[in-house]
Biopython code that builds the backbone (N, CA, C, O; Angstrom):
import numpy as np
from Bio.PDB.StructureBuilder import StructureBuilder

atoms = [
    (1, "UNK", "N", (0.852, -1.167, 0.000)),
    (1, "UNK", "CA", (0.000, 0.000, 0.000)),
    (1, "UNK", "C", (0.902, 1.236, 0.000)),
    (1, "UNK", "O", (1.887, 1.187, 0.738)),
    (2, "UNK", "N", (0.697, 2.335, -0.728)),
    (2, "UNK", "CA", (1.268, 3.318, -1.070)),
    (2, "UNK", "C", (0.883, 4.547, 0.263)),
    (2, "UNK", "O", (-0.151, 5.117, 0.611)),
    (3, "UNK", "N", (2.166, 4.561, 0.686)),
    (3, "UNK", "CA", (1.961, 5.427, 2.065)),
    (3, "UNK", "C", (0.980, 7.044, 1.487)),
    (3, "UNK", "O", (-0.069, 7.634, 1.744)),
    (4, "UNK", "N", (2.241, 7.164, 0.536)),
    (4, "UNK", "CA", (1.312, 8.763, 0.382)),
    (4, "UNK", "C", (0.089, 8.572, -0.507)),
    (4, "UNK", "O", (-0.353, 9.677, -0.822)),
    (5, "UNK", "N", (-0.596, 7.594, -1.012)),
    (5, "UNK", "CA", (-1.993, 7.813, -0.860)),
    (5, "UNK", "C", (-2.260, 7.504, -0.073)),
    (5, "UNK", "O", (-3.078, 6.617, -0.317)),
    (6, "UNK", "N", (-2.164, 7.590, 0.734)),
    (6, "UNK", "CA", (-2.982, 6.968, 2.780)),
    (6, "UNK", "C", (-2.710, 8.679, 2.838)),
    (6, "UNK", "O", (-3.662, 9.385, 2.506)),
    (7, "UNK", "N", (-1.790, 9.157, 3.135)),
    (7, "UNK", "CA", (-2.082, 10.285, 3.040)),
    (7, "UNK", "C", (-2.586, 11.615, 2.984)),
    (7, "UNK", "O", (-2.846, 12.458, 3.843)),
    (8, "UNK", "N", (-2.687, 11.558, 1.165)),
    (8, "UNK", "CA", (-3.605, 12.206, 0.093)),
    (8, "UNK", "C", (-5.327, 11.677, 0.521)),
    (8, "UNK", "O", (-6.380, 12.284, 0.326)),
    (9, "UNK", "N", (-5.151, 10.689, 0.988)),
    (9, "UNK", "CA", (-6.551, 9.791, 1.018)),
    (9, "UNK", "C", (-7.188, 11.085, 2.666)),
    (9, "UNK", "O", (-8.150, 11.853, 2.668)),
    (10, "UNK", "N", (-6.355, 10.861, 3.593)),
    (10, "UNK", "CA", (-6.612, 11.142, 5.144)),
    (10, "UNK", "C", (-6.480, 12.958, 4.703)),
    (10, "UNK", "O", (-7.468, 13.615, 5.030)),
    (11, "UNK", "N", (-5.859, 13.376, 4.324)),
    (11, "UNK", "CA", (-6.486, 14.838, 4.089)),
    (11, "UNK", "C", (-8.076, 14.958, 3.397)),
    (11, "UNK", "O", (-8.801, 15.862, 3.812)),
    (12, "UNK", "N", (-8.490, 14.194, 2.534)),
    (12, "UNK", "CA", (-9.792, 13.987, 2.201)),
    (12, "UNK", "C", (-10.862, 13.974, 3.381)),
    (12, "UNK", "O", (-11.778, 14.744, 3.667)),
    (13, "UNK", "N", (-10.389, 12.808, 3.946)),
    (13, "UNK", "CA", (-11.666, 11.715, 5.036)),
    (13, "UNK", "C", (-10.905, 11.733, 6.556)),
    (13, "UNK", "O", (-10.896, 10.714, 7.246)),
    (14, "UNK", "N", (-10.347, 12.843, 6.952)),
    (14, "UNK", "CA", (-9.210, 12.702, 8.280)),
    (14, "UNK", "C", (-9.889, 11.776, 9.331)),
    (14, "UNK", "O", (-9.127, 11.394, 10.220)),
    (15, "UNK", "N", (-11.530, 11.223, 9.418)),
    (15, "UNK", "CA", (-11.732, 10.060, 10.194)),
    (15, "UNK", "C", (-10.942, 8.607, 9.871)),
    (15, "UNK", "O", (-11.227, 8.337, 8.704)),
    (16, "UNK", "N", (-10.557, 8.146, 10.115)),
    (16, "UNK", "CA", (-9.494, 7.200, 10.068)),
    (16, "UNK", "C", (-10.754, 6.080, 9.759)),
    (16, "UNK", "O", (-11.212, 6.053, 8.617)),
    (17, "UNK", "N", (-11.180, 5.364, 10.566)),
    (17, "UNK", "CA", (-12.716, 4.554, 10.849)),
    (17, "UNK", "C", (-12.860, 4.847, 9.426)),
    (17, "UNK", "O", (-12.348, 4.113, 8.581)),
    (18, "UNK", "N", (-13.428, 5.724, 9.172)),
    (18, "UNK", "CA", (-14.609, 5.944, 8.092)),
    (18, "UNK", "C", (-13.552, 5.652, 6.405)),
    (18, "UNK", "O", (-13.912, 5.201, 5.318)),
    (19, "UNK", "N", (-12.320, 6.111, 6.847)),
    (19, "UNK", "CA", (-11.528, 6.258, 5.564)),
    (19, "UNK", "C", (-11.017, 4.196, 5.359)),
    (19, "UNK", "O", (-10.647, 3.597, 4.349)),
    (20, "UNK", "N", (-11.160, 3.860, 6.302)),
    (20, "UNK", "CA", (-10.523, 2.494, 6.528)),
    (20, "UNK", "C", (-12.160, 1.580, 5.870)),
    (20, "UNK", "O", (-12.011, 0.572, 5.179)),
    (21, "UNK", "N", (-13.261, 1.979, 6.126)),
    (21, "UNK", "CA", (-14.545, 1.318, 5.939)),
    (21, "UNK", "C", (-14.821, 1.778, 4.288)),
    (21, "UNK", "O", (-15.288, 0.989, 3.466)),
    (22, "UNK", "N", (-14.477, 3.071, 3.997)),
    (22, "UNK", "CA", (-14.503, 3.240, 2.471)),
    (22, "UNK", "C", (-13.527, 2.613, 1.546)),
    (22, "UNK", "O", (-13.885, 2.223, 0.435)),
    (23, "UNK", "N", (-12.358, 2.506, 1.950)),
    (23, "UNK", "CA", (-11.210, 1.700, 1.567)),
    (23, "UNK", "C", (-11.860, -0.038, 1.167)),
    (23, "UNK", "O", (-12.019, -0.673, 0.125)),
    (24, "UNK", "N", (-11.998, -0.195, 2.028)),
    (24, "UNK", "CA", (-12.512, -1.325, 2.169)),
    (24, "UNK", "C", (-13.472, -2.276, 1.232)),
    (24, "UNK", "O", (-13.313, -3.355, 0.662)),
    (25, "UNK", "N", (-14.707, -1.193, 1.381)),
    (25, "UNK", "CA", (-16.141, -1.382, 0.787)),
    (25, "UNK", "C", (-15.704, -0.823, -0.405)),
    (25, "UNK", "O", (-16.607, -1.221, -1.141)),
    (26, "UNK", "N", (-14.725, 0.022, -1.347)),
    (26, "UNK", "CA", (-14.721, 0.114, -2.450)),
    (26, "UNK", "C", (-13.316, -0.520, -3.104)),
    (26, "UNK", "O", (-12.851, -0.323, -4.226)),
    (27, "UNK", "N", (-12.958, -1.096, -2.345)),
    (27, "UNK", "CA", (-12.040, -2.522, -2.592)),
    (27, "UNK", "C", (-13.229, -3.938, -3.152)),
    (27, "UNK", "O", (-13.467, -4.347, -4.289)),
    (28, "UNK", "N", (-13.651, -4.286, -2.096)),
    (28, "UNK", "CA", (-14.501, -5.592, -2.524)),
    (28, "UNK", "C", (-15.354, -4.777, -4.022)),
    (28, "UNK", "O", (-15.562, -5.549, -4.958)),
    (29, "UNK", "N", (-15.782, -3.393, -4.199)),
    (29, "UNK", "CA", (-16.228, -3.014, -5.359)),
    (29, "UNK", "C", (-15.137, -3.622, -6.891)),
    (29, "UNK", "O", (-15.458, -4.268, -7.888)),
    (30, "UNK", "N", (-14.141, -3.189, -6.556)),
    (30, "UNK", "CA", (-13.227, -3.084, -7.233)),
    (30, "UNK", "C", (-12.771, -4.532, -7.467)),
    (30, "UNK", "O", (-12.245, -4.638, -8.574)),
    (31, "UNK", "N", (-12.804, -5.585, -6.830)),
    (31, "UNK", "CA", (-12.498, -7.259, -6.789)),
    (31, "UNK", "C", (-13.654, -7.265, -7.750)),
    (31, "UNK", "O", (-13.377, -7.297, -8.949)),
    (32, "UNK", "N", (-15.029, -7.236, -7.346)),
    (32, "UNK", "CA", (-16.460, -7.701, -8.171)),
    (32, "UNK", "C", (-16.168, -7.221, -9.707)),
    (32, "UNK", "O", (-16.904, -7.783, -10.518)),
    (33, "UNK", "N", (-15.547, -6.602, -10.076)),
    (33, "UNK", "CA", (-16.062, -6.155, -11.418)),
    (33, "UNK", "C", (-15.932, -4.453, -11.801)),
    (33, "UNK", "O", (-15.844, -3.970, -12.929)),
    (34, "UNK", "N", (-15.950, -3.767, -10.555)),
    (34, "UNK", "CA", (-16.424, -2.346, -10.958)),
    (34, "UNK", "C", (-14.977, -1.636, -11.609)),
    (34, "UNK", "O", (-13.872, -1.830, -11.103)),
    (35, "UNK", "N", (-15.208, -0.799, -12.803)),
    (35, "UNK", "CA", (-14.316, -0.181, -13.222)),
    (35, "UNK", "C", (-13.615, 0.751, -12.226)),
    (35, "UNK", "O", (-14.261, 1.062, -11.225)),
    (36, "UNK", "N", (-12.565, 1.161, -12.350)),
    (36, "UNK", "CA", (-11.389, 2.108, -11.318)),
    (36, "UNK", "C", (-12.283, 3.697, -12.308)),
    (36, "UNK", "O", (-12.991, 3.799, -13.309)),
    (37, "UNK", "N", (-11.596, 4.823, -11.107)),
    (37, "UNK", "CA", (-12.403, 6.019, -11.967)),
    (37, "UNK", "C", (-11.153, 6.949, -12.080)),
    (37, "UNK", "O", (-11.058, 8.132, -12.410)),
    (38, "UNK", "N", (-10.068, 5.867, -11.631)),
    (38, "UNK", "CA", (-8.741, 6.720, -11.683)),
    (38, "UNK", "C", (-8.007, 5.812, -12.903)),
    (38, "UNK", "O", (-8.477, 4.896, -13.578)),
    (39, "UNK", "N", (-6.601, 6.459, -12.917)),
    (39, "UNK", "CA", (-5.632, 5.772, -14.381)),
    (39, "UNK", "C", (-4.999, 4.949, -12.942)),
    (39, "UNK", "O", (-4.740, 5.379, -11.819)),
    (40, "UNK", "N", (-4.912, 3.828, -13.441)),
    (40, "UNK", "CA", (-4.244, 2.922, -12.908)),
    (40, "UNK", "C", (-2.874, 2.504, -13.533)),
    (40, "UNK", "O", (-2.632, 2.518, -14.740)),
    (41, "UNK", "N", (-2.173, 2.199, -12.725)),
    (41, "UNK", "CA", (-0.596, 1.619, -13.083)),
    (41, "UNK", "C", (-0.627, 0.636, -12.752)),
    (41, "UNK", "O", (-1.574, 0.115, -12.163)),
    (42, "UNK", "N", (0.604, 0.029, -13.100)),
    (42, "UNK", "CA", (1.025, -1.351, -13.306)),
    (42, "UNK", "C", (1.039, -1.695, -11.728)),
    (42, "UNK", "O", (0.416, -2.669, -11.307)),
    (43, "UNK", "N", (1.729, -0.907, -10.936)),
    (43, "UNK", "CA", (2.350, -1.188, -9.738)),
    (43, "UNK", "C", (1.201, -0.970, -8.708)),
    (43, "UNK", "O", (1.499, -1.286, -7.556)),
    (44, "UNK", "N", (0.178, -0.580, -8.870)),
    (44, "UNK", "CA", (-1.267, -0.184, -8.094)),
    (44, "UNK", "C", (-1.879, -1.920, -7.512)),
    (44, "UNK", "O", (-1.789, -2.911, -8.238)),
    (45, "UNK", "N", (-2.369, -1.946, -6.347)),
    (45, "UNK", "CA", (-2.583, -2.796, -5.827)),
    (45, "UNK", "C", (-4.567, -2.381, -5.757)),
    (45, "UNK", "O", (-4.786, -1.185, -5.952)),
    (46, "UNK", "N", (-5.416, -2.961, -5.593)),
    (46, "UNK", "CA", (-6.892, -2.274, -5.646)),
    (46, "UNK", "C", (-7.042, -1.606, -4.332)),
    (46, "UNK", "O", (-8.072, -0.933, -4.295)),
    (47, "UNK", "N", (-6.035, -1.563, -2.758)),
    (47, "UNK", "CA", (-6.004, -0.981, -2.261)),
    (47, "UNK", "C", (-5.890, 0.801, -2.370)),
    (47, "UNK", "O", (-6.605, 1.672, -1.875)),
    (48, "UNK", "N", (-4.589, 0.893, -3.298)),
    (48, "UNK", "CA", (-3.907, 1.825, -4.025)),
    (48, "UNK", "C", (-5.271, 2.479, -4.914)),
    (48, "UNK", "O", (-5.527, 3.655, -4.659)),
    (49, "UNK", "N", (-5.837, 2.027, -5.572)),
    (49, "UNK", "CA", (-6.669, 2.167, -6.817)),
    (49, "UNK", "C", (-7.749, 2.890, -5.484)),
    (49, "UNK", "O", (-7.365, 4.015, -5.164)),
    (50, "UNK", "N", (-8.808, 2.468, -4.828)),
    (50, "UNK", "CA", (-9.638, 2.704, -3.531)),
    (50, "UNK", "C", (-8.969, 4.390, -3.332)),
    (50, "UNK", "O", (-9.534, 5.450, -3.603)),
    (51, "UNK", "N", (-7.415, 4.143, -2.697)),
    (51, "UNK", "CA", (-6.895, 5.227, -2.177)),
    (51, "UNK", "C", (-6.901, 6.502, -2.837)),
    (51, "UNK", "O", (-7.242, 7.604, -2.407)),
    (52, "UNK", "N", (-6.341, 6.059, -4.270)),
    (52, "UNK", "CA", (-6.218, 7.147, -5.065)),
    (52, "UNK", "C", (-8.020, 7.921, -5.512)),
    (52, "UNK", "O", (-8.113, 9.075, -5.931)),
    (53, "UNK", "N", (-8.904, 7.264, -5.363)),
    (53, "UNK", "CA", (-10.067, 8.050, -5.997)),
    (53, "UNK", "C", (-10.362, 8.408, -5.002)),
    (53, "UNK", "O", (-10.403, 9.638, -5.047)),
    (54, "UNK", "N", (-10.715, 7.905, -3.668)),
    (54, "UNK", "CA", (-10.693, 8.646, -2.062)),
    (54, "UNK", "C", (-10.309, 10.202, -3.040)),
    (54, "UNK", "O", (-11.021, 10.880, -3.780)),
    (55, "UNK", "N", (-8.325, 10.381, -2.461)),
    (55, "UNK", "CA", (-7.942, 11.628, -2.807)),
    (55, "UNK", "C", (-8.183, 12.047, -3.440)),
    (55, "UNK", "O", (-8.109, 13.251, -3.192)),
    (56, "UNK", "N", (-8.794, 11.698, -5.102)),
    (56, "UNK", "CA", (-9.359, 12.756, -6.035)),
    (56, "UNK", "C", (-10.447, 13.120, -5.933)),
    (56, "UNK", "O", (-10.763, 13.689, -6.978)),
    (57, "UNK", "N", (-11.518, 13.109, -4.977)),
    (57, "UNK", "CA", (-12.890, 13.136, -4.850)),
    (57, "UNK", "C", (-13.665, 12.332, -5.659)),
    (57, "UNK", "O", (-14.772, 12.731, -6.020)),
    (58, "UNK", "N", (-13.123, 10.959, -6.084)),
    (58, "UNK", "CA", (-14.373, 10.328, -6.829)),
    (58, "UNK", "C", (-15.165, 9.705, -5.821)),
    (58, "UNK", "O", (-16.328, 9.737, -6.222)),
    (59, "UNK", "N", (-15.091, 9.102, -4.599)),
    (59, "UNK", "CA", (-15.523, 8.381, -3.909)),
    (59, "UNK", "C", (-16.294, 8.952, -2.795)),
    (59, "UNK", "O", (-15.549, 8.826, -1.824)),
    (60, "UNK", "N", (-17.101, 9.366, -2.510)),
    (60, "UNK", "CA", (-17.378, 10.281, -1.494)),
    (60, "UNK", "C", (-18.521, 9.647, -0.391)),
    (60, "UNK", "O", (-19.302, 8.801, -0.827)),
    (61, "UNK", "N", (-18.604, 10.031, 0.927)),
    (61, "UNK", "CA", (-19.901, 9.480, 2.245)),
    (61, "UNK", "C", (-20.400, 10.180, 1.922)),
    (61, "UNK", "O", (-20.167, 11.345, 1.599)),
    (62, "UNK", "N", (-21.591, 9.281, 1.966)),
    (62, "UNK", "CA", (-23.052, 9.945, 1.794)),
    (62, "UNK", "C", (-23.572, 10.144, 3.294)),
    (62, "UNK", "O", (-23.483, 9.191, 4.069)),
    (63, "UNK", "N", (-24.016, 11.141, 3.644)),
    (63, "UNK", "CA", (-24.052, 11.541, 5.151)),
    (63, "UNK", "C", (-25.772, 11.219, 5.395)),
    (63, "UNK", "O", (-26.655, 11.704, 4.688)),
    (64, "UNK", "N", (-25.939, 10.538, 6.247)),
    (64, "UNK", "CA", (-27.381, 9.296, 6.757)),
    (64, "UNK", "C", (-27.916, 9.763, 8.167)),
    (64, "UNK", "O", (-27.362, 9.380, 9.198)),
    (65, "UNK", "N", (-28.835, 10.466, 8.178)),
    (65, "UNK", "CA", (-29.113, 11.125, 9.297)),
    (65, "UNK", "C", (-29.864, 9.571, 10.384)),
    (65, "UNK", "O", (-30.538, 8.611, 10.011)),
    (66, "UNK", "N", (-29.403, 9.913, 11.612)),
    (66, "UNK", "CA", (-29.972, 8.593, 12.537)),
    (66, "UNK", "C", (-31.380, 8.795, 12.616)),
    (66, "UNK", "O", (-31.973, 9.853, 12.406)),
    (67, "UNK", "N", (-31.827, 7.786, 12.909)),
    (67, "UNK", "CA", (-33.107, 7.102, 12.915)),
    (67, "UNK", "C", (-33.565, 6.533, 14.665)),
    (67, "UNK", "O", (-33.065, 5.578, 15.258)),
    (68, "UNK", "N", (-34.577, 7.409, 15.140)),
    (68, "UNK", "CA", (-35.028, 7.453, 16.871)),
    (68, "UNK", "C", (-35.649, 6.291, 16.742)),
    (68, "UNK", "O", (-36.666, 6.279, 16.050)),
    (69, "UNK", "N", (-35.234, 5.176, 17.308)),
    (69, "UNK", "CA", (-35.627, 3.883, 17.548)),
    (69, "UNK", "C", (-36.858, 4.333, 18.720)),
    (69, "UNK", "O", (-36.713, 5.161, 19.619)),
    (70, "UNK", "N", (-38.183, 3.468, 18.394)),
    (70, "UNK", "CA", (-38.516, 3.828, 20.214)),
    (70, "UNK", "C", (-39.116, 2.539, 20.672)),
    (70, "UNK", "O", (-39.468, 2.404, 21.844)),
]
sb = StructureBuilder()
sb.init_structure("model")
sb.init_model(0)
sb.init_chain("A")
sb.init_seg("    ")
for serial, (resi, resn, name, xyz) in enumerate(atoms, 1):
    if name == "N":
        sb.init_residue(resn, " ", resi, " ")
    sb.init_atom(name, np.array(xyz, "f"), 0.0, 1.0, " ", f" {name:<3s}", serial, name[0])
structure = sb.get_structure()
């Protein structure tokens, strides 16, 4: 994994949690089938690929307001 997109990524999403759960969930995207929205290199791992669109703003939280259980 490419330190300085962890980085580039954490100036984006500075919650760590949340940047580690998007990483993640658009990793298994990226295993299934889904096209990258960045240029990929040879040396890019789909971690790397995740990281890099994080930092370019392709990937973004959708903010989910809570729900009052009663």
């Amino acid at each position: 994994m490419n330190t300085q997109l962890v980085d580039a990524a954490a100036k984006v999403i500075p919650d760590m949690p949340i940047l580690i759960n998007m990483v993640s969930k658009r990793v298994r995207q990226l295993n299934a089938g889904s096209r990258p929205m960045v240029e990929v290199h040879p040396s890019m791992d789909t971690r790397d690929v995740a990281l890099a669109e994080i930092a370019a703003g392709k990937v973004i939280v959708k903010k989910v307001e809570p729900v009052e259980v009663v």
